[in-house]
N, C-alpha and C positions, 0 to 999 in steps of 0.2 A: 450304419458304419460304426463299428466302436472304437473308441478313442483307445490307443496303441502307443505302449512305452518300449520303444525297440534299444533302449541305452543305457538302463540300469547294469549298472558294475562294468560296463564298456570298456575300464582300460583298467581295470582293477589284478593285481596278482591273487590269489585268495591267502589268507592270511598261514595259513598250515595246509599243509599237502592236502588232507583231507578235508577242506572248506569248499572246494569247486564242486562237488556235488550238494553241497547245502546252498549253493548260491540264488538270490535271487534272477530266476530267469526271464527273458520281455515277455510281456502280458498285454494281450488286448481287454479292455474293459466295458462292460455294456452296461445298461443305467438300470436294468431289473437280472431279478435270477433268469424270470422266464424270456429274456433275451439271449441271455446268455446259452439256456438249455436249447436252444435251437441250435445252437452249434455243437454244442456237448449234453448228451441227454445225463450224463454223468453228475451233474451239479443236482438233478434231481434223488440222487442216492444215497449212502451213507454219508455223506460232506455237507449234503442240506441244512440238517440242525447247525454245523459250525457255521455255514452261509447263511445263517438269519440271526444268531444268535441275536436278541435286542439287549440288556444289560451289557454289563463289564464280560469282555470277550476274557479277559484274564479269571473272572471268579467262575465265569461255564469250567476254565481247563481245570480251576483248582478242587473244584467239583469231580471231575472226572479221574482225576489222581487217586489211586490206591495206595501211592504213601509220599509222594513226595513234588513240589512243583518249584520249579527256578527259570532265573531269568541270566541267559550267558550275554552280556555284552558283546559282540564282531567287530563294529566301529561306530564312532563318534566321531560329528565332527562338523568343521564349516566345510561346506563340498554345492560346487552346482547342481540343482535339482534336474534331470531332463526335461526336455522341451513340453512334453506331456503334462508333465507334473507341475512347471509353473508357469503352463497356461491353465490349468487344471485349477490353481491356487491364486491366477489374477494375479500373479507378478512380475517385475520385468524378465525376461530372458535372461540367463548368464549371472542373475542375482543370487547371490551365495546363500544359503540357509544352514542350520544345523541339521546333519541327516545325522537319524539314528537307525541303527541296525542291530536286532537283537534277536535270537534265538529262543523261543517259550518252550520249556522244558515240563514234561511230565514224568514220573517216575524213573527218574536219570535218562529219557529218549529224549532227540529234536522232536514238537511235534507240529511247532508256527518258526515259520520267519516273520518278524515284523519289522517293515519300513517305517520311520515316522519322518517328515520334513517339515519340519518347525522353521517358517519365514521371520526374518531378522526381527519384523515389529510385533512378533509373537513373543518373542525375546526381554520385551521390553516392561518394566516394573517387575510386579509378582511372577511375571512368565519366566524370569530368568530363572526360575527354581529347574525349569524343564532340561539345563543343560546339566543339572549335579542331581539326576536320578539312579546312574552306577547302577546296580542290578535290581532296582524298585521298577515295577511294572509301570509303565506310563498309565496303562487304560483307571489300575487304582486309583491315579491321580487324578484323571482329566474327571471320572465319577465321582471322587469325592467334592470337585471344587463346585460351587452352586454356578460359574461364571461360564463354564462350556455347555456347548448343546450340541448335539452330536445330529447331522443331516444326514440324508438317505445314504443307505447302503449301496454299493455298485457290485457287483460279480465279474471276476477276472478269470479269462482261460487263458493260462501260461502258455508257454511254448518251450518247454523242457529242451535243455541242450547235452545235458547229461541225465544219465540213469539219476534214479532218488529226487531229482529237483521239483519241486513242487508245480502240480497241474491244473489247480483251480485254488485262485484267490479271492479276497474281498478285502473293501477300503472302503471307506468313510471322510468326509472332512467335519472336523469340530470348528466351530465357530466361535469366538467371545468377541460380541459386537462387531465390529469392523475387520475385525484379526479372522485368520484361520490356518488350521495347519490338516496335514495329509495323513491321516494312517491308514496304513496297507499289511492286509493280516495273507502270506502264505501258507497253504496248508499243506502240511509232508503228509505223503500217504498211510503215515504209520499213525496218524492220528485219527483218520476215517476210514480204515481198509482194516480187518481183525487181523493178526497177524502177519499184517504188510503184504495184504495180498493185491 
C-alpha cells in the first residue's frame, strides 16, 4: 500500500491565475521505482534518469540547460505539514514547520516543483540559514554542508487534477543526526517528454 498525501495545497488560492496548473497535486508514494512501475510503467521511461538522479538533483538540471537555470520562489513559510508528511518526518501532528515551494527553472521553462518541509528543530543553530535562501537552490546547500546525508529515494505517482500538473514525483528525507527534513522533487512533463509530448 503506498503512503498517500491527499492534502497538499488543500485550501490554498493559487497565487496568479496561472499557478493552478503548476500546482502541486496528491501523490501516492511507494519505497522503490520498481514499486512504483507497477502501477505506472511510465517511471521506467524518459523520467527514469530524473528518478534516480544520485547527486545534487539541482546540478543534473543545470547540466541539462542550454543557456540558462533559476529558482522562482511560490511560497515560504510556517504552514502545517499533511498528515503524511509528518508522520513521514516523526513529528507531532498539526506541528508547524517552514514549507518551502519552489519552482526549478531551465531555459526560462517550469521543469521541477519542489516541496521542502524543514521541522522547527531543523531550524535550530546553523539550520536557521535554511529560512533566508530566496532564490538559492536548497539541494546546493544541503551538498555542500558535510552535516546532511541524504536517505533512499521514494517514487511518487501523482494524481493530476489539472492538465500540465505533474505525473510522477520523487522525495528523499536528509537527515543531520537526529533532525530531518522532507524534499519532494515534481517533475513537469516538459522536463522528461521532448517537446511536451
Amino acid at each position: 500500500m503506498p503512503s498517500r498525501d491527499s492534502d497538499i495545497g488543500g485550501n490554498r488560492a493559487p497565487a496568479t491565475p496561472d499557478a493552478r496548473p503548476l500546482a502541486i497535486p496528491p501523490t501516492d508514494w511507494y519505497c522503490s521505482l520498481a514499486a512504483a512501475g507497477l502501477r505506472n510503467p511510465e517511471v521506467h521511461g524518459p523520467a527514469r534518469y530524473w528518478l534516480q538522479v544520485e547527486g545534487s538533483f539541482t546540478a543534473a538540471l543545470k547540466k541539462a540547460c542550454a543557456r540558462s537555470f533559476h529558482v522562482e520562489v511560490q511560497r515560504e513559510g510556517f504552514a502545517t505539514p499533511t498528515l503524511e508528511e509528518s508522520r513521514h518526518l516523526a513529528i507531532p501532528l498539526r506541528q508547524r514547520a517552514w514549507i518551502r515551494e519552489v519552482r526549478l527553472c531551465g531555459d526560462g521553462a517550469p521543469w521541477v516543483l519542489a516541496r521542502t518541509i524543514i521541522p522547527m528543530a531543523c531550524l535550530e543553530g546553523a539550520g536557521g540559514r535554511l529560512r533566508h535562501l530566496g532564490s538559492k537552490p536548497l539541494g546546493a546547500y544541503l551538498f555542500s554542508s558535510p552535516h546532511w546525508q541524504r536517505g533512499p529515494l521514494e517514487t511518487g505517482l501523482c494524481r493530476p487534477q489539472v492538465s500540465g500538473q505533474p505525473e510522477i514525483a520523487r522525495r528523499s528525507l536528509f537527515h543531520w543526526g537526529n533532525r530531518a527534513l522532507l524534499v519532494g522533487e515534481y517533475l513537469l512533463p516538459s522536463l522528461y517528454r521532448p517537446h511536451g509530448l
